[in-house]
C-alpha positions as CSV (number, residue, x, y, z in Angstrom):
1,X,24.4,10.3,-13.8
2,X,23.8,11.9,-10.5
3,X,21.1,10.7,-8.0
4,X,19.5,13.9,-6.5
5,X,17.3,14.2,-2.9
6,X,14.4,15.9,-4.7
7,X,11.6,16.6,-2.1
8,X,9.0,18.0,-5.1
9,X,6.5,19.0,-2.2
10,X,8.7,22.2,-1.6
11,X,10.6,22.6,-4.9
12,X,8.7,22.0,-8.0
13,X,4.9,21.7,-6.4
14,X,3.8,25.6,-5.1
15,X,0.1,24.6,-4.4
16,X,-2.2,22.8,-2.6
17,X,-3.4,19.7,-4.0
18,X,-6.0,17.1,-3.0
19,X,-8.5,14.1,-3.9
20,X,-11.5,13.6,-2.3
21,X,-15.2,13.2,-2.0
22,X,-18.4,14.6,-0.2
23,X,-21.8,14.3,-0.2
24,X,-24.4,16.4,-2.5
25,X,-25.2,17.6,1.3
26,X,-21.9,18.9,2.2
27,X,-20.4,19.8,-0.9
28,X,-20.4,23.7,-0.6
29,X,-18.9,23.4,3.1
30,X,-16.5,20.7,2.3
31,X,-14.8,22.7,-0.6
32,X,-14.9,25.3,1.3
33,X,-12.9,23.9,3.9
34,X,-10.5,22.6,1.5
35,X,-9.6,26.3,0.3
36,X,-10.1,28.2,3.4
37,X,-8.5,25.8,6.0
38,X,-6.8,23.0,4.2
39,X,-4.7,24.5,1.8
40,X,-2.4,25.9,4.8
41,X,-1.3,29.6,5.0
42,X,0.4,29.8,2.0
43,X,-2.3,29.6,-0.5
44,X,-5.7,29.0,1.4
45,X,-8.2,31.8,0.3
46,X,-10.7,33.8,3.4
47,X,-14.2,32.8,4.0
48,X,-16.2,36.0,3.7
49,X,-19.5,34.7,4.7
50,X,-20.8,33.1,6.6
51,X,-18.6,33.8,9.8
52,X,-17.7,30.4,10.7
53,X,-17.3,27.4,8.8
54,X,-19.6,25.3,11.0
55,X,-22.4,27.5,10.1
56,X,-22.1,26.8,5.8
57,X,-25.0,24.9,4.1
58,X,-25.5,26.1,0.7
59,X,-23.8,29.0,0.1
60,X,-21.1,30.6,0.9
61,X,-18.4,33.6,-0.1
62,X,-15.1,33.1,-0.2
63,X,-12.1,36.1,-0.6
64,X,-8.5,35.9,-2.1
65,X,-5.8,38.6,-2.9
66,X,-4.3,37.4,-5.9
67,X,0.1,38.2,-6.4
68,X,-0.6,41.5,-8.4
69,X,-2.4,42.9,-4.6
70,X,-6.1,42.7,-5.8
71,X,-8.8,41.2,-3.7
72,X,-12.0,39.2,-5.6
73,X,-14.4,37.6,-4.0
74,X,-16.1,34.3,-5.3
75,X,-20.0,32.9,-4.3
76,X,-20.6,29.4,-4.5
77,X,-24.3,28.6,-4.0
78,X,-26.3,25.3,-4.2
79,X,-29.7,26.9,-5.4
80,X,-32.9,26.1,-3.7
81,X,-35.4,23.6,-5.7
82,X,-37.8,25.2,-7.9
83,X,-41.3,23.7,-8.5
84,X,-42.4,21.4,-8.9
85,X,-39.1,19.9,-8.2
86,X,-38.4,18.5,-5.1
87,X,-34.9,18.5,-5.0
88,X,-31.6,20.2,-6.7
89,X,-28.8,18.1,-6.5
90,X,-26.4,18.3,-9.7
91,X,-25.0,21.5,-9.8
92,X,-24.0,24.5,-7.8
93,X,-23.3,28.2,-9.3
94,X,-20.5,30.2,-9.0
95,X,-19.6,33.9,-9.3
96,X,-17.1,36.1,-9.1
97,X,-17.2,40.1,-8.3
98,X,-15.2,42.9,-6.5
99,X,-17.4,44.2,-4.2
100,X,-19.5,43.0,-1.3
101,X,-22.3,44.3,0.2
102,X,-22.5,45.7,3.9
103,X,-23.2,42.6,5.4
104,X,-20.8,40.5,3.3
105,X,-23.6,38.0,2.6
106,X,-23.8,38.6,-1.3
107,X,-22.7,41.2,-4.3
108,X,-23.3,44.7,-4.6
109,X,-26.0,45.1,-7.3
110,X,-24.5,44.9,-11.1
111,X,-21.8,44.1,-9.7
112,X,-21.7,40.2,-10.3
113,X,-20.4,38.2,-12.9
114,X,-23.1,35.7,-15.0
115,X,-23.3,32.5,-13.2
116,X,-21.0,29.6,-14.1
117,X,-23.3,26.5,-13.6
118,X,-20.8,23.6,-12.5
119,X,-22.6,20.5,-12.8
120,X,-21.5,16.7,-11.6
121,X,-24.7,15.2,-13.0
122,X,-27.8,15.8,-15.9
123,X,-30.9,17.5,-14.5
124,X,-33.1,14.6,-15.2
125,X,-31.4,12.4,-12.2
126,X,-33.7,10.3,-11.0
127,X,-35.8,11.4,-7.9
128,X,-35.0,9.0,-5.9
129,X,-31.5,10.0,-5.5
130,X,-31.3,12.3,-2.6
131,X,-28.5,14.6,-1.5
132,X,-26.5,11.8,-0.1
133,X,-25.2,11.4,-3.6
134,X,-21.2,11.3,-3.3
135,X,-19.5,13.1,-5.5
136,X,-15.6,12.6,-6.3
137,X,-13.2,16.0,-6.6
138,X,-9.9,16.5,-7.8
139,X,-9.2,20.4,-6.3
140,X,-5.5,22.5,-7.1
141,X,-5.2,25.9,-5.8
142,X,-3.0,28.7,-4.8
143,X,-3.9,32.2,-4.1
144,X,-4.1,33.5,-7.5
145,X,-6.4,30.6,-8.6
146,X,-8.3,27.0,-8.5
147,X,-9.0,24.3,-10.9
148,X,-11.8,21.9,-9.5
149,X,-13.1,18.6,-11.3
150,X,-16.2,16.8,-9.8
151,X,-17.6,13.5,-10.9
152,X,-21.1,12.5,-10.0
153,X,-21.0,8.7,-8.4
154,X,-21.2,6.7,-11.6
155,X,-23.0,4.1,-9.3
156,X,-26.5,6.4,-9.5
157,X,-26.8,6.2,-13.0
158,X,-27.5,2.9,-15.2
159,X,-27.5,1.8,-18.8
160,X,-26.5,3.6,-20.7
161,X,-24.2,5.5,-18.3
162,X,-24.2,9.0,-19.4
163,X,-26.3,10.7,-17.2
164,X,-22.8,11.4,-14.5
165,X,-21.0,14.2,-15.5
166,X,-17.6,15.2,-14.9
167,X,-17.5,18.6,-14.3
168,X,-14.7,21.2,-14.0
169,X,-14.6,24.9,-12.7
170,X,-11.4,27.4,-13.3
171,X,-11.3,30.6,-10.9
172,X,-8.6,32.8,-10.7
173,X,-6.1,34.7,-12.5
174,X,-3.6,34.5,-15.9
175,X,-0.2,34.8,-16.0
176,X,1.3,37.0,-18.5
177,X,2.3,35.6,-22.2
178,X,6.2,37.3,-21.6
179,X,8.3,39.4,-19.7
180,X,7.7,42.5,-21.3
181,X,4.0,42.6,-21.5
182,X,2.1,45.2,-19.9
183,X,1.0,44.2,-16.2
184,X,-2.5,42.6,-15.8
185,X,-3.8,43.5,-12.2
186,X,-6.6,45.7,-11.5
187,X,-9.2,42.9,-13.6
188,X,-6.8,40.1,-14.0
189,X,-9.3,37.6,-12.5
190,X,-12.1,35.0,-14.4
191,X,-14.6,32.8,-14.2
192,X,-16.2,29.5,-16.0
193,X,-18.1,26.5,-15.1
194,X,-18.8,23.4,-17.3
195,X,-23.2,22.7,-17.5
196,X,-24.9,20.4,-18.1
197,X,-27.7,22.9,-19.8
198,X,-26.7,25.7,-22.3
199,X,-25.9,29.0,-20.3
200,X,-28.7,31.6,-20.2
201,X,-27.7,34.6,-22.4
202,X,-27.9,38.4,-21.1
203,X,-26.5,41.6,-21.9
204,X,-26.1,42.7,-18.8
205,X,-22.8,44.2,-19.6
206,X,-23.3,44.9,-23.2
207,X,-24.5,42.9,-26.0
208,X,-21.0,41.0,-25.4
209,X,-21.7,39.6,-21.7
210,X,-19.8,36.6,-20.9
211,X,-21.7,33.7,-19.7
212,X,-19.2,32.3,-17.3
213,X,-19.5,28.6,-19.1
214,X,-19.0,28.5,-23.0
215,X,-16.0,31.1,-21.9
216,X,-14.0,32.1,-19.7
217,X,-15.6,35.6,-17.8
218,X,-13.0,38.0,-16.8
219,X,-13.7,40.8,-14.5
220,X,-12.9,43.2,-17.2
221,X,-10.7,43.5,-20.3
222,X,-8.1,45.7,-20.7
223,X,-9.6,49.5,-20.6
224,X,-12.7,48.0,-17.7
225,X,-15.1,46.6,-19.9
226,X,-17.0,44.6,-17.2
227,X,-17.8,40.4,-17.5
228,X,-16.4,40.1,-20.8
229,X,-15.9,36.6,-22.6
230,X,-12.2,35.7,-23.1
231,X,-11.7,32.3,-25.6
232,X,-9.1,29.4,-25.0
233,X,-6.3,29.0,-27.5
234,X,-3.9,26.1,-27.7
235,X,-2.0,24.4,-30.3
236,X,-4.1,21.6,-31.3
237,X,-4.8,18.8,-34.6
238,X,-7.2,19.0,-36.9
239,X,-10.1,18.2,-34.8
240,X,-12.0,16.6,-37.9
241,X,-9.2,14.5,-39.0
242,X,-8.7,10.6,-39.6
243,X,-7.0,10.0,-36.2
244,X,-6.8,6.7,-34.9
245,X,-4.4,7.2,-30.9
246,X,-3.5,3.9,-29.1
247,X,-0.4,4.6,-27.6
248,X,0.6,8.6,-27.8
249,X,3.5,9.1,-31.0
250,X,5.4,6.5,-32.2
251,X,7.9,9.0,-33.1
252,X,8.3,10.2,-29.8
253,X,9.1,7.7,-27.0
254,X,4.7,7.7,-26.5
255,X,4.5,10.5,-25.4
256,X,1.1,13.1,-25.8
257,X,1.5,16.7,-26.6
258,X,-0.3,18.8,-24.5
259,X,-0.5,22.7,-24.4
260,X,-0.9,25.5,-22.3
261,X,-3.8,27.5,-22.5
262,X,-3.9,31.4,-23.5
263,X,-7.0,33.4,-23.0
264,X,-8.1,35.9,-25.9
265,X,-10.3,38.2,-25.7
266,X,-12.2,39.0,-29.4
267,X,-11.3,43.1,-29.1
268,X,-8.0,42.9,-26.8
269,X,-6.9,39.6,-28.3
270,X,-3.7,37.3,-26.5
271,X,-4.2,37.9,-22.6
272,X,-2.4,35.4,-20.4
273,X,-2.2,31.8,-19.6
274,X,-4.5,30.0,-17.4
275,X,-2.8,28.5,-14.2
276,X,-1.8,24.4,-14.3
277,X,-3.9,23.4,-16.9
278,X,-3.6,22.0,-20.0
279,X,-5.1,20.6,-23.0
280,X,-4.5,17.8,-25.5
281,X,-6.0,15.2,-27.5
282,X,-7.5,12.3,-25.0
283,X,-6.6,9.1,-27.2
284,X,-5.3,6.5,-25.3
285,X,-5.2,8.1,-22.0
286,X,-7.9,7.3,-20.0
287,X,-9.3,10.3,-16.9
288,X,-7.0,10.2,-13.7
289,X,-3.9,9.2,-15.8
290,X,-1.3,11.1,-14.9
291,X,1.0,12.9,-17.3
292,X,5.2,13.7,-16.8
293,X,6.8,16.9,-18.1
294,X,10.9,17.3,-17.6
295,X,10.9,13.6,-16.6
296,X,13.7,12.4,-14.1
297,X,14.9,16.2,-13.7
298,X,14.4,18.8,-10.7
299,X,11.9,20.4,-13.3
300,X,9.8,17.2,-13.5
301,X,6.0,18.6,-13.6
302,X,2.8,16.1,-12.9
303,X,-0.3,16.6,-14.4
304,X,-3.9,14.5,-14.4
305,X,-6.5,13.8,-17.3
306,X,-9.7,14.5,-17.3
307,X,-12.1,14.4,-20.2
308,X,-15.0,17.3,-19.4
309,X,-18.2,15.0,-20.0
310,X,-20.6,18.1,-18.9
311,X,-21.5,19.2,-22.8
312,X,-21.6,23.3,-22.2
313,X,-17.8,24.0,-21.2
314,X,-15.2,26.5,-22.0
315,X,-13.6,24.3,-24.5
316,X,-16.4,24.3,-26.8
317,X,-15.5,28.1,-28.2
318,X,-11.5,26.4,-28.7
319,X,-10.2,25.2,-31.5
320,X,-10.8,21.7,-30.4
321,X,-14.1,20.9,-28.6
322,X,-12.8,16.9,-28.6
323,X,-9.7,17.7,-26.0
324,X,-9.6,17.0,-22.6
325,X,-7.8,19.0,-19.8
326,X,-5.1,18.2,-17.5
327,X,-4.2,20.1,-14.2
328,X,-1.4,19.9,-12.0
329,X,-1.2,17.2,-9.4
330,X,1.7,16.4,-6.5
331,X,4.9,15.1,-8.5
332,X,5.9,11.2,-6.4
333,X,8.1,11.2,-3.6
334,X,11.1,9.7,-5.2
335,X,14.8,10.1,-5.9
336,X,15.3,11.4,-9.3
337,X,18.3,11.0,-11.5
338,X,19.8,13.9,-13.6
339,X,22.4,14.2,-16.0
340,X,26.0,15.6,-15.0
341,X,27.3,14.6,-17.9
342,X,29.6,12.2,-16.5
């Protein structure tokens, strides 16, 4: 055995990674801030509107130009109340699109993806809960993408606990299946946002518009189709069967078998895979676990659980509605040891 001086910040972990919470308040401007100025140069995205970050409430447009040399632009918007409600406080919407307007503040007309509702709590919360509500988030990015997982402060809700959500929100781009297939630029670039409420179905684009939450809305599929729906696929169990998980295979040192997740799209089929995330059965694992691919090697990968609690989600359309996700997280600083073979 060889010990080896592996610093995984610069060899193994190419994104930005953090853990953090916010106020209902300062949620859009604080997750801003995170991808435009916190992520460093390397993979923080460019804050279209408005101007300055000082001068975000609830809404705001962010820009990225993904490794294939396309720009998309993405609005997250914290929607005003609608009466007779007083307040809005559990979700935001986000949207995708390739085209702003003049004055940068919004989308040029049919231009703009379905909104992907990304909720952190149910919509009956109870009034008295303002928008000092904290809300927990678990954010990895690069250029080409984002995962984002937000928990509404269990400590708002009461018996029987299942009004706070967790949340998650992909945005970005796939990476090709193999080496040979055909490149995936001009519309390589999707969409979707777990709800607490089913997603509002238009035909917009077609009778076959994406809604942005039971799927995964790309830009377009392969010949420009706009906004259309693309479906998770993953090697998976029998969702239905006689499963009882305490402590990940017995056969196999514990361990949980997680997959990678390729996009299809019902006309185009097999797409790409979607960036650091995966999925797997969530027995015996409970959320914020991490997870340890290529253990003890210079390949060692870390990943986190989360179980999507928000009911309308991507994963509903898969072949397992009952599995939870995992996305990338910063490997530990620590010497690993790998095999010479001496």
């Amino acid at each position: 055995m060889a010990l080896v001086d592996f610093n995984p910040h610069t060899e193994n972990d190419k994104f930005y990674y953090i853990e953090g919470s916010t106020s209902v308040k300062d949620f859009v401007k604080n997750i801003a801030n995170e991808l435009v100025t916190n992520a460093g140069d390397n993979y923080k995205w460019t804050q279209e509107f408005p101007t300055s970050g000082t001068e975000i409430v609830d809404k705001v447009i962010l820009s990225t130009t993904t490794s294939y040399s396309k720009t998309f632009y993405l609005k997250i918007e914290r929607p005003a109340p609608v009466a007779p409600a007083t307040k809005q406080i559990c979700f935001v919407n986000l949207s995708i699109g390739t085209t702003l307007n003049t004055a940068k503040d919004d989308f040029v007309d049919n231009t703009e993806s379905p909104k992907g509702k990304l909720s952190w709590y149910t919509d009956d919360i109870d009034d008295s809960i303002d928008d000092w509500l904290p809300i927990n988030y678990w954010l990895e990015c690069d250029k080409d993408h984002f995962n984002l997982i937000l928990r509404g402060d269990p400590s708002a809700d009461n018996y029987a606990y299942n009004r706070f959500l967790m949340g998650h929100a992909y945005v970005g781009s796939l990476t090709p299946l193999s080496s040979t297939q055909e490149v995936d630029d001009q519309y390589n670039f999707g969409i979707t946002a777990s709800s607490s409420t089913e997603p509002d179905y238009t035909n917009t684009y077609g009778p076959r518009t994406a809604t942005s939450i039971t799927d995964v809305c790309m830009i377009a599929n392969k010949i420009g189709m706009p906004m259309q729906p693309h479906y998770p696929e993953f090697d998976t169990i029998n969702p239905f069967a006689d499963k009882l998980n305490i402590e990940g295979s017995r056969w196999v040192n514990q361990q949980h078998q997680f997959s990678d997740v390729i996009l299809f799209h019902p006309v185009d089929m097999q797409r790409g895979k979607m960036r650091n995330i995966l999925v797997g059965d969530p027995s015996a694992i409970y959320d914020n676990d991490k997870l340890v691919m290529n253990e003890n090697t210079k390949n060692q990968v870390m990943y986190k659980k989360f179980k999507i609690t928000a009911p309308f989600n991507f994963l509903v359309n898969s072949p397992n509605p009952k599995y939870c996700i995992a996305i990338r997280c910063y490997n530990e600083d620590k010497t690993i040891q790998v095999d010479d073979g001496n």
